[in-house]
C-alpha positions in Angstrom: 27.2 -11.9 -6.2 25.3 -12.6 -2.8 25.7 -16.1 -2.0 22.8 -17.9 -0.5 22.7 -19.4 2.7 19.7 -20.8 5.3 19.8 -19.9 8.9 20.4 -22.5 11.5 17.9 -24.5 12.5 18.8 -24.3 16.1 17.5 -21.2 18.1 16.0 -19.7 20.9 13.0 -17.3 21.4 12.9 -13.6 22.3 10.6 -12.2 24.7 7.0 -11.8 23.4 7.1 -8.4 25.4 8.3 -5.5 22.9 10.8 -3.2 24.1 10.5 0.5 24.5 11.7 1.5 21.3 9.2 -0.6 19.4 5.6 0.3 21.2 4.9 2.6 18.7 4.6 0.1 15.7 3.1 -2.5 17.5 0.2 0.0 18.8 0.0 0.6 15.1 -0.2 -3.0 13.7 -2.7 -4.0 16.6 -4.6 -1.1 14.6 -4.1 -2.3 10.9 -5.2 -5.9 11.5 -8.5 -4.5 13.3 -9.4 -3.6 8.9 -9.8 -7.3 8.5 -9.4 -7.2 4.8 -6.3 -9.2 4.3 -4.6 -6.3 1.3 -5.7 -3.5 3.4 -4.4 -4.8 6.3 -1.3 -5.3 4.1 -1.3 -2.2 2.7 -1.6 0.1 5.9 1.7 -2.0 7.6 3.4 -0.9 4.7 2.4 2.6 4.8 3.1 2.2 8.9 6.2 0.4 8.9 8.1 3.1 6.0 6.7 6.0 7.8 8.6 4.7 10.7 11.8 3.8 9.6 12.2 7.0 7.4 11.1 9.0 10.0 13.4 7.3 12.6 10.4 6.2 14.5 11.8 2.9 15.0 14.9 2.0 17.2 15.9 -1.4 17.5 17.6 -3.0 20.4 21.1 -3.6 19.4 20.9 -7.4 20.7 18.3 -7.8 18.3 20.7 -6.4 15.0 23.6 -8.6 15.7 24.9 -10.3 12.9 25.4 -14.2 13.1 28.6 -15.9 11.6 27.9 -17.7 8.4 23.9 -17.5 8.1 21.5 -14.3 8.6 20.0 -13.8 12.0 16.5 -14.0 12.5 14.9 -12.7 16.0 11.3 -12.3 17.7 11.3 -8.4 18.3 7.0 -9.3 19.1 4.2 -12.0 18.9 1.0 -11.0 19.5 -1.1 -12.6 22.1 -4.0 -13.5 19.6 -1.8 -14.5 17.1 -2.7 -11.9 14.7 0.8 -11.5 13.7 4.3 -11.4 14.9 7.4 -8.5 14.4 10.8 -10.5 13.2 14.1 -8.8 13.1 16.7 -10.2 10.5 20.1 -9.3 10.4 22.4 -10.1 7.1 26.2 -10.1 6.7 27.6 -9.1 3.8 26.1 -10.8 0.6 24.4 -13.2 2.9 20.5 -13.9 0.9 18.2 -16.6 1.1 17.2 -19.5 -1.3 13.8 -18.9 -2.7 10.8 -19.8 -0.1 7.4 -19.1 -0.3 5.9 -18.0 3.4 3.6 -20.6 4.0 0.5 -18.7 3.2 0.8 -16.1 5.2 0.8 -12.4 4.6 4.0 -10.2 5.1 5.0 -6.7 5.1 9.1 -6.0 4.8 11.4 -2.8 5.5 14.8 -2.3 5.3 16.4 -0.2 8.5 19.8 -0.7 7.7 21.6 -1.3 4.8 20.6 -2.2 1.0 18.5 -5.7 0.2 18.4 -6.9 -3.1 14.5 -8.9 -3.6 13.8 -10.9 -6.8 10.0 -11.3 -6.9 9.1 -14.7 -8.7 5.2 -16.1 -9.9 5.2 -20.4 -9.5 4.1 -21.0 -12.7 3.9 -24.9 -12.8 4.8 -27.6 -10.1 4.2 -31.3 -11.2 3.1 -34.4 -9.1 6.5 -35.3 -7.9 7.2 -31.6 -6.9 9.4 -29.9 -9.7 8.3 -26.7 -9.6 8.7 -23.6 -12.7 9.1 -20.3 -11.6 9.2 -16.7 -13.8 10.8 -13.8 -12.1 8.3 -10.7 -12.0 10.7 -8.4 -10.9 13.9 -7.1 -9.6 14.8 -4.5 -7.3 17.5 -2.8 -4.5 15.7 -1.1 -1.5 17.2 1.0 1.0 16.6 2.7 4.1 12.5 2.7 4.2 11.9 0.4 1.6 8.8 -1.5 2.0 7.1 -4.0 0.6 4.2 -6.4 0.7 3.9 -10.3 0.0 0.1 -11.5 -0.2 -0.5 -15.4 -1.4 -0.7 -16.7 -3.5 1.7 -13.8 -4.5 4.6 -15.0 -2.1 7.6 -16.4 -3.8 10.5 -14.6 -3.4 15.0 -14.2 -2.6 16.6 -11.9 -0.3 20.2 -10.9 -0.4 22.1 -8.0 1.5 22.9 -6.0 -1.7 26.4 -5.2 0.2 29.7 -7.3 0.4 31.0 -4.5 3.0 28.7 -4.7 6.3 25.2 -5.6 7.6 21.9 -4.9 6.2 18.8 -5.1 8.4 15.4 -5.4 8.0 12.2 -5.6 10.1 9.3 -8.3 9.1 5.8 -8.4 9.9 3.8 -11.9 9.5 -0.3 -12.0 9.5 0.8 -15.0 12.1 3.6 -16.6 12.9 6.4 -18.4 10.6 7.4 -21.2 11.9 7.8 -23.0 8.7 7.9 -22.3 4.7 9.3 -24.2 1.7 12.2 -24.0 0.2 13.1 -24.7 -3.5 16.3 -25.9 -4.5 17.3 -25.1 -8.3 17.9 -28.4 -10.2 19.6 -26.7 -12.8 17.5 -27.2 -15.5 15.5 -24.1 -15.0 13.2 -26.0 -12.8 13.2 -26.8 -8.8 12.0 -29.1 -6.2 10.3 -27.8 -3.3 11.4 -29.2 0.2 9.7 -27.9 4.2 11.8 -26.0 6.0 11.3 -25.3 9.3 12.1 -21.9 10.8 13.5 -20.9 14.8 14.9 -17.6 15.9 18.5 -16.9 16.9 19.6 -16.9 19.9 
């Protein structure tokens, strides 16, 4: 069962300068985000980012695929200068997931490089005054190696768990900005949960 952790808040930045290995999927998301349209912008990463990956198009810096102790890591591979989106690499030990989050209203494209992630796609159904929130899960799936997938709100709730208990999975996430922040919701155990803001850094 993957247990679910949060990473630390504390953190440092990576160079906004992509290395090497990376220039070809940035040169291609500068061109997606030219469409405009938020889901065919969306679209196209995916397309982009699982091409890459399956064709072995994309080598990651091994500082960037470290794994970090008891919580995932999460590192800037890239922020674009306009802020039209940024690149995130995220490491995960074995079983380690997240809680569900939403991502703050901002679009997101997902692979998996490494590895095997479990995602549990959920709809927020209700949420009252005093923020107890109801959920149904819409779906339930592993993805391996050049997975991809696409979060567009207010379609944007979601847990992610390495699906292994042996090693590190790793994935590679593209934001339609930059994440600094997202809420969390912690199960009440009633079927119901109460959303809290989290704020997000990068690993060191």
């Amino acid at each position: 069962m993957p247990r679910v952790t949060e990473p630390s808040p504390a953190g440092a930045e990576a160079a906004a300068s992509p290395p090497p290995s990376a220039e070809r999927l940035i040169a291609r998301l500068r061109e997606a985000v030219r469409l405009g349209d938020v889901e065919a912008i969306a679209e196209r990463v995916q397309d982009d980012l699982g091409e890459l990956i399956a064709d072995r198009g994309l080598v990651l810096d091994p500082h960037l695929t470290e794994p970090c102790g008891e919580h995932y890591a999460r590192r800037l591979l890239h922020r674009e200068p306009d802020g039209s989106f940024t690149v995130v690499v995220m490491t995960w030990g074995p079983a380690q997931g997240t809680p569900l989050h939403d991502h703050a209203g901002i679009w997101c494209v997902e692979g998996v490089v490494e590895g095997r992630m479990e995602v549990r796609q959920l709809e927020l159904v209700a949420e009252d005054d005093d923020g107890t929130c109801r959920f149904v899960e819409r779906g339930r799936s592993i993805s391996g190696v050049g997975s991809s997938g696409a979060l567009i709100p207010p379609f944007e709730y979601h847990t992610l768990a390495n699906a292994l208990d042996d090693r590190s999975s790793i994935t590679v996430h593209v934001y339609g900005g930059e994440m600094d922040r997202c809420s969390v919701f912690e199960e009440l155990g009633d079927g119901t949960f109460r959303r809290r803001t989290r704020s997000l850094s990068y690993t060191e």
